[in-house]
VEXDOMAR-116374 format. One record per residue (C-alpha): residue number from 1; residue in one letter; chain; x, y, z. Coordinates in steps of 0.5 Angstrom, whole numbers, plus 500, padded with zeros to 3 digits. Layout:
<nodes>
+-----+-----+-------+-----+-----+-----+
|   n | res | chain |   X |   Y |   Z |
+-----+-----+-------+-----+-----+-----+
| NUM |   A |     A |   X |   Y |   Z |
...
+-----+-----+-------+-----+-----+-----+
</nodes>
This chain:
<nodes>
+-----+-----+-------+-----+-----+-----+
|   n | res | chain |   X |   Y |   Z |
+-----+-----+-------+-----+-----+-----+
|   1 |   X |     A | 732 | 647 | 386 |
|   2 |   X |     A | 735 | 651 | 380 |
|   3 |   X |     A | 733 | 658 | 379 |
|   4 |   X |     A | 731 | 657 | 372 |
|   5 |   X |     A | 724 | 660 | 371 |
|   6 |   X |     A | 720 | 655 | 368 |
|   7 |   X |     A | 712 | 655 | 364 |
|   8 |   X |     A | 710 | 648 | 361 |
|   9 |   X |     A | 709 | 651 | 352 |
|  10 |   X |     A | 702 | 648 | 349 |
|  11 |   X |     A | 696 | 651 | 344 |
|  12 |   X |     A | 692 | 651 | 350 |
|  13 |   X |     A | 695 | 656 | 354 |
|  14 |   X |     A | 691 | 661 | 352 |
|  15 |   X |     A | 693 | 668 | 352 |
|  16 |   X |     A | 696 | 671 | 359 |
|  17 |   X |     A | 695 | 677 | 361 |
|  18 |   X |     A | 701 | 682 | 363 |
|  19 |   X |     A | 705 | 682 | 369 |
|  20 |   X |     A | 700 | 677 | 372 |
|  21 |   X |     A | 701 | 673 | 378 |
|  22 |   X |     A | 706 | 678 | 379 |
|  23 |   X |     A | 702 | 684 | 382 |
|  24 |   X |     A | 699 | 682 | 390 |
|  25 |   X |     A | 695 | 687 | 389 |
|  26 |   X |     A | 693 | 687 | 382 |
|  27 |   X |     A | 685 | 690 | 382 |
|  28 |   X |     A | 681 | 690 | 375 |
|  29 |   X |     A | 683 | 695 | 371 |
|  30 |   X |     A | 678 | 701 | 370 |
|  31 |   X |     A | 675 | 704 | 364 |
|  32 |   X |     A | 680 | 709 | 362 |
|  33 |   X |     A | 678 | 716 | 364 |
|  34 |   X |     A | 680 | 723 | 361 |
|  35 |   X |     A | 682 | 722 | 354 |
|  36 |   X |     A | 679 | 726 | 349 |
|  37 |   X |     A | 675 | 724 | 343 |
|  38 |   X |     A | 676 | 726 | 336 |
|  39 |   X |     A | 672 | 731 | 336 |
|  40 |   X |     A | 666 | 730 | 330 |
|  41 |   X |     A | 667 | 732 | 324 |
|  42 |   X |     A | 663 | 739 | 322 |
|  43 |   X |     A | 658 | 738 | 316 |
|  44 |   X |     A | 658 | 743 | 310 |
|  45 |   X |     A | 660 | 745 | 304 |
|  46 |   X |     A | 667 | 745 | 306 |
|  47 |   X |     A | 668 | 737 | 308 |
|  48 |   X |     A | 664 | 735 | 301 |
|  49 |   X |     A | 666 | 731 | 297 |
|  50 |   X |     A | 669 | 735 | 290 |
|  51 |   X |     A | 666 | 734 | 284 |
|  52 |   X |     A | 669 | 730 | 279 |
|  53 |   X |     A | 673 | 734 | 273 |
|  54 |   X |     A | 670 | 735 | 267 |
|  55 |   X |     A | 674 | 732 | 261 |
|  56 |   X |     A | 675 | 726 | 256 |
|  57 |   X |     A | 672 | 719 | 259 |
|  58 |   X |     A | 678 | 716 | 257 |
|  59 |   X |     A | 682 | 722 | 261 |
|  60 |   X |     A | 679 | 720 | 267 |
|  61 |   X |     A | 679 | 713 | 266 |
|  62 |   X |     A | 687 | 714 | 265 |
|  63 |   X |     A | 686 | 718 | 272 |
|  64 |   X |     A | 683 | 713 | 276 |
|  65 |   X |     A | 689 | 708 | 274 |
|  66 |   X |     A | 694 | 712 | 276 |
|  67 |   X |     A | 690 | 713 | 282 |
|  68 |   X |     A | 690 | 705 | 283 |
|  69 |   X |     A | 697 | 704 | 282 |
|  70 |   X |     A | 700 | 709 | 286 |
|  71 |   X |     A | 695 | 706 | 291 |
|  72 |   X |     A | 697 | 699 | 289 |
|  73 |   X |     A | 706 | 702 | 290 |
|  74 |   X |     A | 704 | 705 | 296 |
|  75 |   X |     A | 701 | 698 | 300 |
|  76 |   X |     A | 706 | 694 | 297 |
|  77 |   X |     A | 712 | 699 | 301 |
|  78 |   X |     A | 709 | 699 | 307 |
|  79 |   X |     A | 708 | 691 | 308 |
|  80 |   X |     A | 715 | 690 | 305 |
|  81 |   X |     A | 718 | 695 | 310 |
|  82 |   X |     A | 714 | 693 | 316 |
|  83 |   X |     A | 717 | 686 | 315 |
|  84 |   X |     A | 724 | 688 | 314 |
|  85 |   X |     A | 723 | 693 | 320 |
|  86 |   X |     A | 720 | 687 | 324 |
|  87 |   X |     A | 726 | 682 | 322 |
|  88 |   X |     A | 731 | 687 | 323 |
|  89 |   X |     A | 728 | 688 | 331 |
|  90 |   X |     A | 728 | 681 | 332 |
|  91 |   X |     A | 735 | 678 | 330 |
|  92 |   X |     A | 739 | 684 | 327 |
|  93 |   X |     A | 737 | 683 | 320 |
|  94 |   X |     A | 743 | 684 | 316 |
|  95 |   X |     A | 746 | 690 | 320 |
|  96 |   X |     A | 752 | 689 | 326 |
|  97 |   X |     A | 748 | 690 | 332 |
|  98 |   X |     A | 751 | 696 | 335 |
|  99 |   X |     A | 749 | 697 | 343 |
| 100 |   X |     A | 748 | 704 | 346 |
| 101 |   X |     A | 754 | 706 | 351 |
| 102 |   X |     A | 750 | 707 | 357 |
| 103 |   X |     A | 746 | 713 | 359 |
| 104 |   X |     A | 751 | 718 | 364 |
| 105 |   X |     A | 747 | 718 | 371 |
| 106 |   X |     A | 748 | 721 | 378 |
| 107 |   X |     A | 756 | 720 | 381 |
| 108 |   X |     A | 755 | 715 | 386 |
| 109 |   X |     A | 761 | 712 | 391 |
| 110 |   X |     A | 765 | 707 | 386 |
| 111 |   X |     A | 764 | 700 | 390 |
| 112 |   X |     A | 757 | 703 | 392 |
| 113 |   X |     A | 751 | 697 | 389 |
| 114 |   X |     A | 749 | 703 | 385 |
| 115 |   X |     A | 756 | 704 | 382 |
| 116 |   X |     A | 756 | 696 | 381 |
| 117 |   X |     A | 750 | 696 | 378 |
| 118 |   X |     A | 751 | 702 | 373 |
| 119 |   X |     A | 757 | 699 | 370 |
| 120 |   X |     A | 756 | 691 | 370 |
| 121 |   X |     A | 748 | 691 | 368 |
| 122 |   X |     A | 750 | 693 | 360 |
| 123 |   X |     A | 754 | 686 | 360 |
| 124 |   X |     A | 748 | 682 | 363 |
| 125 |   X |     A | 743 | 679 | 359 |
| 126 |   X |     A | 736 | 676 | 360 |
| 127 |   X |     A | 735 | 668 | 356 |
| 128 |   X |     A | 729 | 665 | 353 |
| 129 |   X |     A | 730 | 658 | 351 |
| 130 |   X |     A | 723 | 653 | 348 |
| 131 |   X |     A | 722 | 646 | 346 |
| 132 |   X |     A | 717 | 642 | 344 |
| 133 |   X |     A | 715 | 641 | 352 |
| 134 |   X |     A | 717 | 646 | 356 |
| 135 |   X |     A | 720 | 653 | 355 |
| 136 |   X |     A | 725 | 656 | 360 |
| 137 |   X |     A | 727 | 663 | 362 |
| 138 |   X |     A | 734 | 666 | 365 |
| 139 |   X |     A | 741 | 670 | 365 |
| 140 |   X |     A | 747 | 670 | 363 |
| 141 |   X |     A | 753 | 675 | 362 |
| 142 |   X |     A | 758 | 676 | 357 |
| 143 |   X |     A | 765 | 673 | 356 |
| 144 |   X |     A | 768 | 677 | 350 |
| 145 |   X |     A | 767 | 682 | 345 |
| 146 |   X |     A | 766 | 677 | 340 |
| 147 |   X |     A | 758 | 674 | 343 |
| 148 |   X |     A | 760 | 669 | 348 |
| 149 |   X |     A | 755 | 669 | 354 |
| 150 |   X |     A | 755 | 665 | 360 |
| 151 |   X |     A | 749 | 662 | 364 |
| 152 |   X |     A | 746 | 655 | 366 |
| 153 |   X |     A | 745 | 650 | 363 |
| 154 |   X |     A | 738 | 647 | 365 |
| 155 |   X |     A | 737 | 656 | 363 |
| 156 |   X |     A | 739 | 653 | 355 |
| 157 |   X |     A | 737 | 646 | 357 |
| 158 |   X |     A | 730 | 647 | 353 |
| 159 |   X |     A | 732 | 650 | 346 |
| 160 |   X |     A | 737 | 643 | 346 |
| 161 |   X |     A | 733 | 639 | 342 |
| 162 |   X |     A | 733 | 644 | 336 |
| 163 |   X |     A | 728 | 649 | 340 |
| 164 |   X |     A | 729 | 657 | 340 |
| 165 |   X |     A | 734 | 660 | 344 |
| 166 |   X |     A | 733 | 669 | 344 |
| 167 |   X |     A | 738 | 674 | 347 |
| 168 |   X |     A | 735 | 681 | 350 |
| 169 |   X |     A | 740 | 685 | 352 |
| 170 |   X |     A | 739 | 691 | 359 |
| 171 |   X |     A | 737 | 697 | 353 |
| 172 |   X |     A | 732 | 691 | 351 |
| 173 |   X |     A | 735 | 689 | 344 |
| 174 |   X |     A | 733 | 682 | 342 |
| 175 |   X |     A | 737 | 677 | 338 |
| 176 |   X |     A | 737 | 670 | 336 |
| 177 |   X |     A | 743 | 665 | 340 |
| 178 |   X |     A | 746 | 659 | 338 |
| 179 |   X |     A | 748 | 654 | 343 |
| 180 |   X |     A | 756 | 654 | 343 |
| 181 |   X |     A | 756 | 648 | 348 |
| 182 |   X |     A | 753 | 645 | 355 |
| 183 |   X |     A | 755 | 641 | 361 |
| 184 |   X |     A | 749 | 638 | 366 |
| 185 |   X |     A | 754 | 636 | 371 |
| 186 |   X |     A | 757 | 642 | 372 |
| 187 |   X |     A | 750 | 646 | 369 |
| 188 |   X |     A | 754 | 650 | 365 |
| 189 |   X |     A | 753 | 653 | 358 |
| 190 |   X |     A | 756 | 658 | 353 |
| 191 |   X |     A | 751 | 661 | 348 |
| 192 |   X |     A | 753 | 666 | 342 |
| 193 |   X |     A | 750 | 672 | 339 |
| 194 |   X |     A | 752 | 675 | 332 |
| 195 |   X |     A | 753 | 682 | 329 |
| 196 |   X |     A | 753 | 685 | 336 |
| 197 |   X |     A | 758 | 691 | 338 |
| 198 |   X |     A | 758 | 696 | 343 |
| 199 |   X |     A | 759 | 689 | 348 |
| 200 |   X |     A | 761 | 690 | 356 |
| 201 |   X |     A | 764 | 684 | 357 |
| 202 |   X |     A | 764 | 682 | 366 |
| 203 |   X |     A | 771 | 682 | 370 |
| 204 |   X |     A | 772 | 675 | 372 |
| 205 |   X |     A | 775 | 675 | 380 |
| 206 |   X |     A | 777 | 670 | 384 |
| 207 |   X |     A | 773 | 666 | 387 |
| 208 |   X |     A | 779 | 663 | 393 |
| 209 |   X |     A | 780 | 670 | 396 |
| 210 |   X |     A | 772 | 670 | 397 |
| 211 |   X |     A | 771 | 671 | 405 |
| 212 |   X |     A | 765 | 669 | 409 |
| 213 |   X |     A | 761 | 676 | 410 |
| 214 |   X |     A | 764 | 680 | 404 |
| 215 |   X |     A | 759 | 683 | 400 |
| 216 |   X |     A | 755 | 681 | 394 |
| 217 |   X |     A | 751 | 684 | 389 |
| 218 |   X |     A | 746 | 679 | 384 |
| 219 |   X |     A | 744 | 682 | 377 |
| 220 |   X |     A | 739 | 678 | 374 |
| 221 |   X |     A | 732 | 677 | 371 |
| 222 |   X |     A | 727 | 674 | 377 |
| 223 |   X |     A | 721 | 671 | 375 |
| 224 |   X |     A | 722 | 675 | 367 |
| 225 |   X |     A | 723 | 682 | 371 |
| 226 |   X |     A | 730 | 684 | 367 |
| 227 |   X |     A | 735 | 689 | 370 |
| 228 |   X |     A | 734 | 686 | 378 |
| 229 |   X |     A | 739 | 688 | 382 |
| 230 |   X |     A | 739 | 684 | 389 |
| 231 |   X |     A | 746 | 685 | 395 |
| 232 |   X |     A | 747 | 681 | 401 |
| 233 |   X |     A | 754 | 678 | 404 |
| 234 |   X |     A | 757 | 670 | 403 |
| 235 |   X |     A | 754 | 666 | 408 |
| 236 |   X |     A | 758 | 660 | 407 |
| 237 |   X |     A | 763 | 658 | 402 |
| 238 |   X |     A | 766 | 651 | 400 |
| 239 |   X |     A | 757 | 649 | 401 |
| 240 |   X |     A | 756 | 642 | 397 |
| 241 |   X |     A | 750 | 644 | 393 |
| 242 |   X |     A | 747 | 637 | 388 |
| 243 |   X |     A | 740 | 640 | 384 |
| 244 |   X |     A | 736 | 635 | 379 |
| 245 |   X |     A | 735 | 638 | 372 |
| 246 |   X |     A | 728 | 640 | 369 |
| 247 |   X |     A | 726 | 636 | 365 |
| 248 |   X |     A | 734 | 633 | 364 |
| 249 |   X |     A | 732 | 626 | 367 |
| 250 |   X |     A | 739 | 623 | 371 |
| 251 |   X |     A | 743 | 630 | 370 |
| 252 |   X |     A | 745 | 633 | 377 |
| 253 |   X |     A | 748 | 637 | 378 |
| 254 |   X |     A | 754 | 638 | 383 |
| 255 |   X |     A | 757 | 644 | 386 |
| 256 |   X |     A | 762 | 646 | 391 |
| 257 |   X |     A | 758 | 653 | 392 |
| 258 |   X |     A | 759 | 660 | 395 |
| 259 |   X |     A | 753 | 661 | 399 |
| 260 |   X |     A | 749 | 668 | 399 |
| 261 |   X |     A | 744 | 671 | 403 |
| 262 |   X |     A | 742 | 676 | 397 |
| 263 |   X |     A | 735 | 675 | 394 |
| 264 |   X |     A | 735 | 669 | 389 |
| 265 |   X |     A | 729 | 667 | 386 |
| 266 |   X |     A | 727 | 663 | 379 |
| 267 |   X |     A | 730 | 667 | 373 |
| 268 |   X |     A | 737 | 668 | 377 |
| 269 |   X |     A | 739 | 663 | 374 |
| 270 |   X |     A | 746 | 665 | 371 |
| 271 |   X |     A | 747 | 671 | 373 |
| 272 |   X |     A | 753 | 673 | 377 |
| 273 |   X |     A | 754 | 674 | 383 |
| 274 |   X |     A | 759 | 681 | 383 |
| 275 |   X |     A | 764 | 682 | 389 |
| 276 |   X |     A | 765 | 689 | 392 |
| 277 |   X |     A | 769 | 690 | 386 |
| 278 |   X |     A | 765 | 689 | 380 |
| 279 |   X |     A | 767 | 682 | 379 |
| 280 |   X |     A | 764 | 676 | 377 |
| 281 |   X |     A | 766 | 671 | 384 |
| 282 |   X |     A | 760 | 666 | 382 |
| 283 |   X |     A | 755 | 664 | 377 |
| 284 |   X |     A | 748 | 664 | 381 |
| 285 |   X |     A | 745 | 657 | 380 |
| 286 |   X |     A | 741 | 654 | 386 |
| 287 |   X |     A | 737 | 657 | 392 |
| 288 |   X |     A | 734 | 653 | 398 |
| 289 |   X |     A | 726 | 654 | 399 |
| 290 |   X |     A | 720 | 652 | 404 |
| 291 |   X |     A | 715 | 653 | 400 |
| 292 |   X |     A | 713 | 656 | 393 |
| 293 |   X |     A | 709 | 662 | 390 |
| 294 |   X |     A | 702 | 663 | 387 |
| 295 |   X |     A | 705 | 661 | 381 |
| 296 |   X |     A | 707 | 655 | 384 |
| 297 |   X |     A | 714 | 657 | 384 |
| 298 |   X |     A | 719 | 657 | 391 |
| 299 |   X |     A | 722 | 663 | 392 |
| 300 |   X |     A | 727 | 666 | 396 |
| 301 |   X |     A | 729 | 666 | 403 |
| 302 |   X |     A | 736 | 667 | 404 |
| 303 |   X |     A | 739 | 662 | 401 |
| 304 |   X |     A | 741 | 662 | 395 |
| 305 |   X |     A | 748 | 658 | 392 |
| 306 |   X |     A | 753 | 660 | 386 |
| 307 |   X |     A | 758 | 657 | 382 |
| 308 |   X |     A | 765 | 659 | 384 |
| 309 |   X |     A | 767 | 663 | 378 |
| 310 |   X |     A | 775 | 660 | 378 |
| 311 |   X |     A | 771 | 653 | 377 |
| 312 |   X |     A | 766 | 657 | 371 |
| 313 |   X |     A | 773 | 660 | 368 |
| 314 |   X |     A | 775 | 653 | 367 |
| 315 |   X |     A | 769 | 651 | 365 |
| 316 |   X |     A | 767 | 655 | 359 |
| 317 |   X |     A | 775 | 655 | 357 |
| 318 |   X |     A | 773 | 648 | 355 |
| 319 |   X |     A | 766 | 648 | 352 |
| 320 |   X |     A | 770 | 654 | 348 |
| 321 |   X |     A | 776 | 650 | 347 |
| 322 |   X |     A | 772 | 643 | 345 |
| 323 |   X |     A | 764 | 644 | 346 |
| 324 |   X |     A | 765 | 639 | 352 |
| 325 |   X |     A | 768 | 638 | 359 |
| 326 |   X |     A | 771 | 633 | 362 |
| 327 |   X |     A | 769 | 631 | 368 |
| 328 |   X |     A | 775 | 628 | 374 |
| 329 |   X |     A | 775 | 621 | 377 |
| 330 |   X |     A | 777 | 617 | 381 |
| 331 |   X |     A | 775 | 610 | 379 |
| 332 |   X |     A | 771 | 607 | 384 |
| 333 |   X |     A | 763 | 606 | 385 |
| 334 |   X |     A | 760 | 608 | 390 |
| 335 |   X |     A | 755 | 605 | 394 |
| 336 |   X |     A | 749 | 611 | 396 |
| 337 |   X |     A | 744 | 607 | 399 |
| 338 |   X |     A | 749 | 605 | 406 |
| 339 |   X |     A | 746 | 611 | 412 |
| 340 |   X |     A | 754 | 612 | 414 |
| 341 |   X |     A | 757 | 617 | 415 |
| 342 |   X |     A | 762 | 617 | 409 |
| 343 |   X |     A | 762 | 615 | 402 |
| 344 |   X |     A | 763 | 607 | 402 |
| 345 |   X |     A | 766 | 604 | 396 |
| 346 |   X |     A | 762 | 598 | 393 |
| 347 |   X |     A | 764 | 591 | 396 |
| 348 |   X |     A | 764 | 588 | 389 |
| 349 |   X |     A | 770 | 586 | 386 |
| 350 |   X |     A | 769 | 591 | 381 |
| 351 |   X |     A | 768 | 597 | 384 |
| 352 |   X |     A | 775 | 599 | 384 |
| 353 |   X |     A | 777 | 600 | 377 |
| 354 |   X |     A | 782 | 596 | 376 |
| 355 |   X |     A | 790 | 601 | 374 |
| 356 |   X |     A | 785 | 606 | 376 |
| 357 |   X |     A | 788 | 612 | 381 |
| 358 |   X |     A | 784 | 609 | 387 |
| 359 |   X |     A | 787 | 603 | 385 |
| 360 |   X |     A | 793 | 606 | 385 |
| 361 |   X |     A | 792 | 609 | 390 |
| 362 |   X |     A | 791 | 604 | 395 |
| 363 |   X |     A | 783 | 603 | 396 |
| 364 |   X |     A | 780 | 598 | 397 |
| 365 |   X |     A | 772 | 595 | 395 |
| 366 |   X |     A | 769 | 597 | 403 |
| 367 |   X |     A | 773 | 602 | 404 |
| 368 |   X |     A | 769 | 609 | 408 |
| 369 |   X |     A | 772 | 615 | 405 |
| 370 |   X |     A | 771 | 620 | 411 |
| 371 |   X |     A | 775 | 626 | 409 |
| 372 |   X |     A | 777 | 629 | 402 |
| 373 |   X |     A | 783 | 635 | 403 |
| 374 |   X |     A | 781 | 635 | 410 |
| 375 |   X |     A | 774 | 637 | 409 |
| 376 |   X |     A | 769 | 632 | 412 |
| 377 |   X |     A | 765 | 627 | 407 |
| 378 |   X |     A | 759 | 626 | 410 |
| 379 |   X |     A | 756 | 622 | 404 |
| 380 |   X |     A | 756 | 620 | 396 |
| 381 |   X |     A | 754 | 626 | 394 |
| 382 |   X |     A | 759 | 631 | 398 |
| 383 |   X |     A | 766 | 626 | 395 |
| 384 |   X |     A | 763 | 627 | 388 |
| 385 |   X |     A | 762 | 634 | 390 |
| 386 |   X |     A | 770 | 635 | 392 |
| 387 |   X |     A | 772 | 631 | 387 |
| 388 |   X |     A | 768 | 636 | 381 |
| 389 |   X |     A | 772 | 642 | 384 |
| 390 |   X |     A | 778 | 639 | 382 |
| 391 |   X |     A | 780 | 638 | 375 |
| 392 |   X |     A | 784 | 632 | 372 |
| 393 |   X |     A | 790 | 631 | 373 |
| 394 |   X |     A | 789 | 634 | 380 |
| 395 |   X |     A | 792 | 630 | 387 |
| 396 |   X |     A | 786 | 630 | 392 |
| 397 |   X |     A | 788 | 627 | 399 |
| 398 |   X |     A | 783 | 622 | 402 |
| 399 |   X |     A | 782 | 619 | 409 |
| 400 |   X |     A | 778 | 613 | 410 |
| 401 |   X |     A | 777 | 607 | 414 |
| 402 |   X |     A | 778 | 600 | 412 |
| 403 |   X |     A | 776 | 595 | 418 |
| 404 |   X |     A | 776 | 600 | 424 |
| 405 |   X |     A | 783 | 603 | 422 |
| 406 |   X |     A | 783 | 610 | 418 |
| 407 |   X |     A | 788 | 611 | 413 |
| 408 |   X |     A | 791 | 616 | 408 |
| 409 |   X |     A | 792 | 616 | 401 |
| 410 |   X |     A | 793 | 621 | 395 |
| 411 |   X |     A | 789 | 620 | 388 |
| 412 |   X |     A | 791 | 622 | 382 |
| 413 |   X |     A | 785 | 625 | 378 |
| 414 |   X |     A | 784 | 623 | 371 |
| 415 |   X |     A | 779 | 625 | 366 |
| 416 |   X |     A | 772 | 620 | 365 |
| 417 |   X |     A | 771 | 616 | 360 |
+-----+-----+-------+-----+-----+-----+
</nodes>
């Protein structure tokens, strides 16, 4: 399942009171004890009203219009200022954002998880996304200077069909988002605020030099809780990861993923996964669940899954560059509904497009692939899965079996139509 913290949107919802379903222990709360009363206001001549001065009927009649309009001036400032000061807060107004440097605290060792989460928790942000059906909450964390975010797409997949798209920033500063663009195959997006200083862009690492057992801290908002910091180690890399979209019929997703034992929960969805260092290694995008909460929402039980981050680089160098992503091929149909252990390439005759690089290549409709770069392919979805790690114009090293014999053959990948 994806981590992106879901709420069907509608009139009858009714209103939902703070943090609940979030609080095992929540109790009703008491009548508020301890707090002083005005103390009531002594009578006598000294609280009376003052007589009405003497004079002219029209003098006092000018008074009292004096009076009305001064009152009349003064509601008006005061509701015009309150709308102002309420636009202002939520996008900005007309003024530059200009966000806090942040606040100096205790020393900490530098690579500790307390050091890591000072510097980086200014560049993280908390998304909320709505349509007509469905809202969305999530994480994303900042590319630049100049406004651009990355997180999942299926966080920002709500807000697509023309719904609401806000930014709260780690100080709490909310502004109006804009979608700049979005990949469901890879379950990507960028997203940009406006008018905003003061931003602290993320390093991104390397994601090739990861290792199994190095450690990892994930910052992100699960279940709206913003500011959260979790820490673990990479279980495993190089984890063929496929997750269906909410509410996206036939948008899946496929990832070659970096897999974490740090807790991940719904909300994570976007937020980085930092290495010792305090760079971005992956994007966490996905967790593996036996059950789900009281919410009805699955939780973390140590398998979390993050997108490489040299695979989201590239990613969102494209949506910037072109608003889109194009995805690699081979140029074959795959046959999923045979149980074999292998990705078998359809039988018919147009299964293998013809001048395609597996046609190039030397395959054949009925061929098993079996291994890709000499890691095991097992399914459908494990070659699809090697094959969007790469790139067009990649080469890509397939094994496969044809009539009992195995054989090897290169691929050039090329992008899809």
């Amino acid at each position: 399942m994806d981590l992106g913290e879901r709420g069907r949107a509608g009139a009858d919802d009714g209103p939902v009171e703070p943090w609940a379903g979030y609080d095992p222990w929540e109790s009703t709360p008491a009548t508020p004890t301890g707090v002083r009363q005005p103390a009531p206001r002594p009578a006598g001549p000294a609280y009376e009203s003052a007589p009405e001065p003497s004079g002219e009927p029209g003098v006092r009649a000018r008074r009292r219009g004096v009076i009305v309009a001064v009152a009349l001036a003064a509601l008006v400032t005061g509701t015009l200022g309150g709308y102002l000061g309420a636009r202002y807060e939520r996008d900005g107004g007309a003024r530059t954002l200009v966000l806090p440097a942040p606040a100096p605290g205790p020393e900490r060792p530098a690579g500790s998880v307390a050091d890591l989460a000072a510097r980086s928790l200014p560049g993280v942000v908390t998304l909320r996304a709505s349509g007509a059906a469905e809202a969305g909450t999530g994480t994303g964390f900042v590319l630049d200077d100049r406004g651009h975010i990355l997180t999942n797409n299926h966080v920002v997949a709500p807000a697509a069909g023309g719904g609401a798209l806000s930014v709260t920033f780690s100080g709490g500063q909310t502004l109006r988002a804009e979608v700049v663009g979005r990949d469901a195959g890879y379950d990507l997006a960028v997203v940009r605020v406006r008018g905003v200083k003061n931003l602290t862009p993320l390093a991104l690492g390397d994601s090739e030099g990861v290792q199994v057992g190095d450690p990892v801290v994930a910052l992100g908002s699960p279940f709206d809780l913003p500011n959260t910091v979790t820490a673990g180690i990479i279980s495993a890399k190089e984890r063929p990861v496929t997750a269906a979209g909410e509410g996206e019929q036939g948008d899946i997703s496929y990832v070659d993923a970096l897999q974490t034992d740090a807790p991940l929960n719904p909300g994570n969805s976007g937020g980085p996964l930092l290495d010792a260092t305090g760079h971005v290694i992956g994007v966490n995008s996905a967790i593996r669940s036996a059950g789900g909460t009281d919410e009805g929402q699955a939780g973390s039980v140590g398998l979390g899954f993050a997108i490489p981050v040299n695979q989201a680089r590239w990613v969102a160098g494209e949506l910037l560059d072109h608003g889109r992503v194009a995805h690699p091929v081979i140029g074959v149909a795959l046959d999923s509904r045979e149980d074999r252990n292998g990705a078998l390439i359809g039988g018919d005759k147009d299964a293998v497009t013809p001048g395609g690089p597996a046609d190039r290549a030397g395959l054949a409709p009925g061929d098993l692939v079996t291994a890709a770069d000499d890691r095991p392919v097992t399914s459908t979805e494990d070659l699809i899965v090697r094959i969007r790690a790469h790139r067009p114009g990649d080469r890509l090293r397939l094994t496969y079996v044809r009539e009992g014999k195995e054989h090897h053959a290169t691929v050039t990948l090329e992008a899809a139509d």
